[in-house]
C-alpha positions as CSV (number, residue, x, y, z in Angstrom):
1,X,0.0,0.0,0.0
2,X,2.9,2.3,1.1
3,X,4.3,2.0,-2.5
4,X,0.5,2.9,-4.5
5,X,0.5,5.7,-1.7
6,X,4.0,7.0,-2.8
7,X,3.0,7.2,-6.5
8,X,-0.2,9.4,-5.7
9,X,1.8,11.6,-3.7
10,X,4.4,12.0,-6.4
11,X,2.2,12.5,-9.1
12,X,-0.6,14.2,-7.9
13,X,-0.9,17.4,-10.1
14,X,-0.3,15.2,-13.6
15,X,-3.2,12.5,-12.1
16,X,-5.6,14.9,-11.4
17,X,-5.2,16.4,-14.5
18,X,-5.4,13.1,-15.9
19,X,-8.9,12.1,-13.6
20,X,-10.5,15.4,-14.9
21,X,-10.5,14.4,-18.6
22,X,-11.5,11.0,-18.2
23,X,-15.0,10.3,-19.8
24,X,-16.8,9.1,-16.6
25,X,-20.1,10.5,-17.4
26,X,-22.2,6.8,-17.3
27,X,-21.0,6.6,-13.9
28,X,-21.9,10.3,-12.5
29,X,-25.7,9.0,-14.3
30,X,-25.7,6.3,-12.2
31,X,-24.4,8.1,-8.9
32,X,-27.0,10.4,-9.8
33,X,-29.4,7.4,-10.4
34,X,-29.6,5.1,-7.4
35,X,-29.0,8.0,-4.8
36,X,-32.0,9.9,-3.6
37,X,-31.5,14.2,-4.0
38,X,-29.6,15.8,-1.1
39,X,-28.7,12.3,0.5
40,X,-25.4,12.7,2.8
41,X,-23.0,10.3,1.0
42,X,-19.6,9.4,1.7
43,X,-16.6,9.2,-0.9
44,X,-14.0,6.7,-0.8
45,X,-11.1,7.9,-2.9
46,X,-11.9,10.8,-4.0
47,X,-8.9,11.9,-6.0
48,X,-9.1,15.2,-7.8
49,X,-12.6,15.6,-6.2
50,X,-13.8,15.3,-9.7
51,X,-17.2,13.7,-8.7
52,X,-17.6,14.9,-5.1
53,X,-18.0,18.2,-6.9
54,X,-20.7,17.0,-9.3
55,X,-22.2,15.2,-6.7
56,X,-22.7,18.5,-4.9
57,X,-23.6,21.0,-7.8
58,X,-26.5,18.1,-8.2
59,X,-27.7,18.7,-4.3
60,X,-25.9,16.2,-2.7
61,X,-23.6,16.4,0.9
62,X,-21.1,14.6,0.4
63,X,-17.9,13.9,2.6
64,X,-14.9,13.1,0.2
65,X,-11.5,11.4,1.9
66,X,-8.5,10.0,0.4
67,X,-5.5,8.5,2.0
68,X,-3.3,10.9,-0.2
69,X,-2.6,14.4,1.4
70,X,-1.1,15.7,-2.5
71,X,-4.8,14.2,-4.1
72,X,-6.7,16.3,-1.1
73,X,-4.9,19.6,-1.8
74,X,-4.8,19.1,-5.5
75,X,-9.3,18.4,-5.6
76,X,-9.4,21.4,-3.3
77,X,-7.4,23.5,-5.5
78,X,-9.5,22.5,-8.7
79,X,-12.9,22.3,-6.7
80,X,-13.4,25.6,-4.8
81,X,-16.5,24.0,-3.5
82,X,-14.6,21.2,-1.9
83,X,-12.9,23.1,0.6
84,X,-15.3,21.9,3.5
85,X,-16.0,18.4,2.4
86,X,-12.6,16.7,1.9
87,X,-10.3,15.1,4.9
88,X,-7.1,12.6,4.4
89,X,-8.1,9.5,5.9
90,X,-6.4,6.0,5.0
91,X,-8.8,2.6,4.8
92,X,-9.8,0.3,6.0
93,X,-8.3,1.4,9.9
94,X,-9.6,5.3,10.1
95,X,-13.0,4.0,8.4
96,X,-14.3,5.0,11.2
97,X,-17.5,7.4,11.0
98,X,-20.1,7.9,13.9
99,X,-22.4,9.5,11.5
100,X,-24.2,7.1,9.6
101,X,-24.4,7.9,5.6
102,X,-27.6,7.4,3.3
103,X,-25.0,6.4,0.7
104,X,-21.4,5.0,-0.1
105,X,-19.8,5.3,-3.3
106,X,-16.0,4.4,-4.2
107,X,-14.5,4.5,-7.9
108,X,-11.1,3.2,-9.1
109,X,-9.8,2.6,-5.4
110,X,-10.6,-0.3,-3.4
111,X,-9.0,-2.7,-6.0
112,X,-5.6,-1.2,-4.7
113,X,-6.0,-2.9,-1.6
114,X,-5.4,-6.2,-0.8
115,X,-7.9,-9.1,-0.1
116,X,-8.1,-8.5,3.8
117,X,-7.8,-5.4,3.7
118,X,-11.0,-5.3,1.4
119,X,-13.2,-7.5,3.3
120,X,-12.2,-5.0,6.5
121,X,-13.1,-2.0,4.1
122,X,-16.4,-3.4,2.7
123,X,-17.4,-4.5,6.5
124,X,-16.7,-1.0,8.0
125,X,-18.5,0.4,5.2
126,X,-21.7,-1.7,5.7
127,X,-21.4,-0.4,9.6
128,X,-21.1,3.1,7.8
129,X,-24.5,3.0,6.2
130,X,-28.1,3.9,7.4
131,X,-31.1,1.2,7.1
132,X,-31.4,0.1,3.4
133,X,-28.4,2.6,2.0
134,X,-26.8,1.8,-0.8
135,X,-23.4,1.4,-1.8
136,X,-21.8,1.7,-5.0
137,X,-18.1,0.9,-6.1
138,X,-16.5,0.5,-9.3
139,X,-12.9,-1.3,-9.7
140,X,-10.7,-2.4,-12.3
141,X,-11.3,-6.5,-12.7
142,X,-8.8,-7.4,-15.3
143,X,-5.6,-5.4,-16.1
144,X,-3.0,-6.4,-18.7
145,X,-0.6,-3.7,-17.0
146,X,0.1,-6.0,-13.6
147,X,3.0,-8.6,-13.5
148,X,2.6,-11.7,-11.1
149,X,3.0,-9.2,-8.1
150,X,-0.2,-7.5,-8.9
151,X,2.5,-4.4,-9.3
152,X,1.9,-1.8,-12.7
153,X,5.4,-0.5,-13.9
154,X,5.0,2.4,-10.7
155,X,4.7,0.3,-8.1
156,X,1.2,0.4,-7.8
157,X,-0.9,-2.6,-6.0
158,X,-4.0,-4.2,-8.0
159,X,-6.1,-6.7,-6.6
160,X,-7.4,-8.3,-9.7
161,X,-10.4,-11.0,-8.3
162,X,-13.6,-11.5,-10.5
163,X,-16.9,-10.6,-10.3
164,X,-17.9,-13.2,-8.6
165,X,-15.6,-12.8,-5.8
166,X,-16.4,-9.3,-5.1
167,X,-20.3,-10.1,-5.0
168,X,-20.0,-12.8,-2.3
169,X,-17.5,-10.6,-0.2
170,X,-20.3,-7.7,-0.5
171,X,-22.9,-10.5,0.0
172,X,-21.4,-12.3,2.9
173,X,-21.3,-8.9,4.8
174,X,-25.2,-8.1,4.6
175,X,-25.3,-6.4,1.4
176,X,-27.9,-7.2,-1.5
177,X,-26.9,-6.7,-5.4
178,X,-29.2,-4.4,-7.3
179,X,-26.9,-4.4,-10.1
180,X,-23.5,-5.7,-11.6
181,X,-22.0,-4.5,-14.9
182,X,-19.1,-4.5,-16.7
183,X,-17.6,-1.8,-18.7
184,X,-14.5,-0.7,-21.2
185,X,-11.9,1.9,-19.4
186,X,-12.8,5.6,-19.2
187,X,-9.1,6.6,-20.2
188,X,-9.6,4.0,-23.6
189,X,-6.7,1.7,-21.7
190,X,-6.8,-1.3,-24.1
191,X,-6.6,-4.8,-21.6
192,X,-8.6,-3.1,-18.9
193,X,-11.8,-4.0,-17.5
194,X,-14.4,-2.8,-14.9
195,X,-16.8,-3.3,-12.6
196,X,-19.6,-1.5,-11.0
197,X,-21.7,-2.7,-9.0
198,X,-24.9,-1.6,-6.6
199,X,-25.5,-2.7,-3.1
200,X,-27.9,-2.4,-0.6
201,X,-27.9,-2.3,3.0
């Protein structure tokens, strides 16, 4: 983790740059979509704030955090409305909220954990949510860019484990599917492959 952590703090002007362009605009539909106006929704990696900020132009409270200090400063410095919503906090061990949220939503970051470490992560995010919220993640579930260290050429971590593997963890901690997809990459990365899924509390 230490290593993917070093990257972000090392690159985090050029990646947020890079977030900003990506075509991502099926996912902010479905954001909008399966969360309820002006629910209080928490962000799990929220990088250059890109979609904390639509979330909240489209009436939404929404708490971003990161683990990356550099990605925190950089989404506040594109996001003027961001200023007030984003703190540095590093899953799964400072998952810890006593708020509860209506909603949950995580994209392109929990597959840079590893196994336990996700199971901890979707547990304490389950224990995040009100009665019947929903959660919704999207992660990369094949990559041709990882060797047999699930390492990219920076040093990155990628926990590459199929669909049907992520389901059950959700599944065996409470949650119910609404919906499982798969999809191309948003950056037109050739050999990459996500998922997004919806749960429900």
């Amino acid at each position: 983790m230490q290593n993917t952590l070093d990257y972000y703090k090392n690159n985090a002007k050029s990646l947020a740059k890079r977030y900003e362009s990506a075509d991502v605009s099926n996912i902010q539909n479905l954001l909008l979509e399966v969360f309820p106006k002006k629910s209080y929704l928490l962000e799990i990696g929220c990088g250059s704030g890109r979609d904390a900020n639509f979330m909240i132009k489209n009436k939404y409270k929404v708490l971003g955090i990161d683990a990356s200090t550099e990605m925190i400063n950089e989404a506040k410095t594109i996001h003027q409305l961001l200023k007030n919503s984003l703190q540095v906090t590093v899953i799964p061990n400072e998952l810890n909220f006593k708020n509860k949220f209506d909603g949950v939503y995580s994209i392109a970051t929990l597959m840079h954990l590893k196994k336990d470490d996700i199971d901890t992560t979707i547990e304490k995010i389950y224990d995040s949510l009100k009665v019947q919220g929903v959660f919704l993640f999207s992660v990369s579930i094949q990559r041709d860019d990882i060797n047999s260290n699930f390492k990219d050429s920076n040093g990155r971590h990628f926990t590459t484990i199929n669909q049907n593997t992520w389901l059950s963890i959700c599944n065996e901690k409470g949650f119910k599917t609404i919906k499982a997809m798969t999809t191309s990459d948003g950056l037109n990365r050739d050999g990459i492959v996500w998922l997004t899924c919806v749960m429900e509390k």
